[in-house]
C-alpha positions in Angstrom: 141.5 37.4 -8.8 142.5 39.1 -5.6 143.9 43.0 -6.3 146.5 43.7 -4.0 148.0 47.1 -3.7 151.7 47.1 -1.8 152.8 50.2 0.8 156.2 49.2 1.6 159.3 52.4 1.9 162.5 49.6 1.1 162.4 49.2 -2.7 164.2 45.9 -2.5 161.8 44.6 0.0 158.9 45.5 -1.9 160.1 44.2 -4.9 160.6 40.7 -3.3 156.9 40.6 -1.6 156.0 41.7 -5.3 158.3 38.8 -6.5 156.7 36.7 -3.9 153.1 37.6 -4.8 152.9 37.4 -8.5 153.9 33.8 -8.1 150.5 33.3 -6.8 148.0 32.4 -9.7 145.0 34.2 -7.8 146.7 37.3 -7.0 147.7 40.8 -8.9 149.8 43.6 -7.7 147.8 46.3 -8.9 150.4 48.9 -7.5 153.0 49.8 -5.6 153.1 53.0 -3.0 156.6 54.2 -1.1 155.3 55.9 2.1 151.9 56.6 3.9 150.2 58.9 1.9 150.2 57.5 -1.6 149.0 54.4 0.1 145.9 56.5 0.5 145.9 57.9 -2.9 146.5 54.9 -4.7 143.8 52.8 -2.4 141.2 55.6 -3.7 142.4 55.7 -7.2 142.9 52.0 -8.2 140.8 50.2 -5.1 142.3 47.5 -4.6 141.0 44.5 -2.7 143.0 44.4 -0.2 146.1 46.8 1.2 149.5 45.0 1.9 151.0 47.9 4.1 153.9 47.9 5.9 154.3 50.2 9.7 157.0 52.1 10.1 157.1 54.4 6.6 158.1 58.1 5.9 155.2 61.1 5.7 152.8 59.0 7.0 153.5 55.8 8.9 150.9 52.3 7.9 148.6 53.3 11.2 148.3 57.0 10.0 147.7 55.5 6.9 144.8 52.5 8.0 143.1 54.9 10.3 142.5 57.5 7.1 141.5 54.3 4.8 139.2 54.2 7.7 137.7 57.5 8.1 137.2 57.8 4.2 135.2 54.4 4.7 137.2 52.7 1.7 136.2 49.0 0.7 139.8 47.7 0.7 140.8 45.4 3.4 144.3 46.1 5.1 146.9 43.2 5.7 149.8 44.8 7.7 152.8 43.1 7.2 155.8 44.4 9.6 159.1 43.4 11.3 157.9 44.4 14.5 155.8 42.2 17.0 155.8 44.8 19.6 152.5 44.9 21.6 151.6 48.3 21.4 151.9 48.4 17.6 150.2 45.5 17.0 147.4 46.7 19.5 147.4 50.2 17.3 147.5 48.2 13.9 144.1 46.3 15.0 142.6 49.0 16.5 142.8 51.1 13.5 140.7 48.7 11.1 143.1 46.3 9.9 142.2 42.7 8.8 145.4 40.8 9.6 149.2 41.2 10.4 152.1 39.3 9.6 156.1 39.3 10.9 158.3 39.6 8.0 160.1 36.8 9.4 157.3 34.4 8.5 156.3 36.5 5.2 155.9 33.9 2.5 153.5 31.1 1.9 152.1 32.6 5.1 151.8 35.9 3.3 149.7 34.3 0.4 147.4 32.7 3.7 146.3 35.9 5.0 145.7 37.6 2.0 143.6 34.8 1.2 141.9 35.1 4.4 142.0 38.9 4.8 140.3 38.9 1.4 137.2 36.8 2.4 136.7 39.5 5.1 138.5 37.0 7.8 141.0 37.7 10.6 144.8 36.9 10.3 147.5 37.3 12.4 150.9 35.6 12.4 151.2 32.8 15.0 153.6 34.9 17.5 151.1 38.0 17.4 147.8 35.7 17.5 149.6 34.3 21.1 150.3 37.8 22.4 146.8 38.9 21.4 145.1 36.0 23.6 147.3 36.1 26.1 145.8 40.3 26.2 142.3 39.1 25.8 143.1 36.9 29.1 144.2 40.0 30.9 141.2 42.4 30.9 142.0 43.8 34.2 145.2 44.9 33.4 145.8 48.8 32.5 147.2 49.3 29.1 149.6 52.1 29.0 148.3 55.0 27.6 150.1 56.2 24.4 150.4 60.1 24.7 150.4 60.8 21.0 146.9 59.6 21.4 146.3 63.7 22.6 147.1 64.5 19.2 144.9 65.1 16.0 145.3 63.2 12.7 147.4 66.1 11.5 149.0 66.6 14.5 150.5 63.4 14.2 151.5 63.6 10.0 153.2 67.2 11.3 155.2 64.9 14.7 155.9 62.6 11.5 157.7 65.3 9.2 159.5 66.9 12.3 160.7 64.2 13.3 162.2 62.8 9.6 164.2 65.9 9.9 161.8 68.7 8.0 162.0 71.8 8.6 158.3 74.0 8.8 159.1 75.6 5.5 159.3 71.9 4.5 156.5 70.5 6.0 154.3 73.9 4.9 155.1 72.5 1.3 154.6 69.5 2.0 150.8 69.6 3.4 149.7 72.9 1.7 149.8 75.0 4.6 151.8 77.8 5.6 155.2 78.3 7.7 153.5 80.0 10.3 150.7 77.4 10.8 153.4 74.1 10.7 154.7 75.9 14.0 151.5 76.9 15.6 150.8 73.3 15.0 154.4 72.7 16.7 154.0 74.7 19.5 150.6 72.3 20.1 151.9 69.4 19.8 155.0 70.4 22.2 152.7 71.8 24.4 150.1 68.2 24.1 153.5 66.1 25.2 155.1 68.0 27.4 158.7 68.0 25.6 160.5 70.9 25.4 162.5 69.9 22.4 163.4 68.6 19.1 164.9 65.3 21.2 161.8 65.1 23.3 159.5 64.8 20.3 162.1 62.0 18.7 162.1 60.2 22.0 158.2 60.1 22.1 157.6 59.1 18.6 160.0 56.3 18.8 159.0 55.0 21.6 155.4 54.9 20.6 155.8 53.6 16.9 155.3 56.7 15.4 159.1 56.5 13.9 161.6 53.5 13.0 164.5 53.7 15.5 167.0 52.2 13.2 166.3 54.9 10.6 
């Protein structure tokens, strides 16, 4: 049997992957997590065999979330399953330990593929993103753009995140434990990192790099 926990933010789009899953006699839905960050918790609490995680989620997005799985050197393999085939994201969802990654438009006996696959410790990738990810390999020459958030520490990027979803630093200082006055030191760095001068600025970066959903 094949543990799967699901990250996904759109309770009626979890609950039909979940539909879609439990149909599948070698797989269980051990739980379910809304954003980022109880992805994490839950992947340490009920360790699953593999995570089903979506991209673009609030407090912490499904990179944030993969590259902390990763630090904390959790067993769990990560299956992202998305709506975008953008090149950059998919570039950041490989790079940050994931297994496999599916469109949503394809998600259904293709999903119950690469979690079969992604569970035997093989590679998956939907047949769109496997083309775009040759065609990359082909062009090693070729300069990647360089993602500024890059500059930006692991809780650099969680405090972007919350700014940007429209907290305010008493907010966020609730949020992550930490004080008022260090969420704007924080924001004063990160402004400072990017160059923006703005609340606008940092919306316009993080969109435009994955960080946030742009039809939120």
């Amino acid at each position: 049997m094949i543990h799967i926990l699901l990250a996904e933010d759109h309770t009626m789009v979890r609950a039909g992957l979940r539909a879609l899953l439990e149909r599948a006699q070698d797989i269980q839905v051990v739980g379910e997590a809304s954003n980022g960050q109880e992805a994490i918790d839950l992947t340490v609490a009920l360790k699953p065999d593999v995570l089903v995680l979506d991209i673009m989620m609030p407090r912490l997005n499904g990179i944030q979330a993969a590259e902390q799985i990763r630090n904390l050197k959790l067993p769990v393999k990560i299956l992202f399953v998305s709506m975008y085939s953008d090149a950059g994201l998919v570039r950041q969802a490989l790079q940050s330990g994931a297994k496999g990654y599916v469109l949503k438009t394809s998600a259904g006996e293709e999903l119950l593929q690469a979690i079969r696959a992604v569970a035997q410790g093989e590679t998956y990738l939907s047949g769109t993103i496997s083309s775009m990810v040759m065609e990359d390999s082909m062009r090693p020459n070729i300069k990647q753009t360089q993602n500024p958030l890059d500059a930006l520490s692991p809780r650099e990027k969680e405090i972007l995140q919350l700014i940007t979803e429209e907290h305010t630093s008493g907010e966020v200082g609730k949020i992550l434990s930490i004080s008022e006055k260090t969420v704007e030191k924080h924001r004063a760095n990160i402004m400072e990192k990017l160059q923006v001068r703005n609340l606008a600025g940092l919306v316009r970066l993080a969109i435009k790099h994955g960080l946030i959903d742009k039809n939120e």
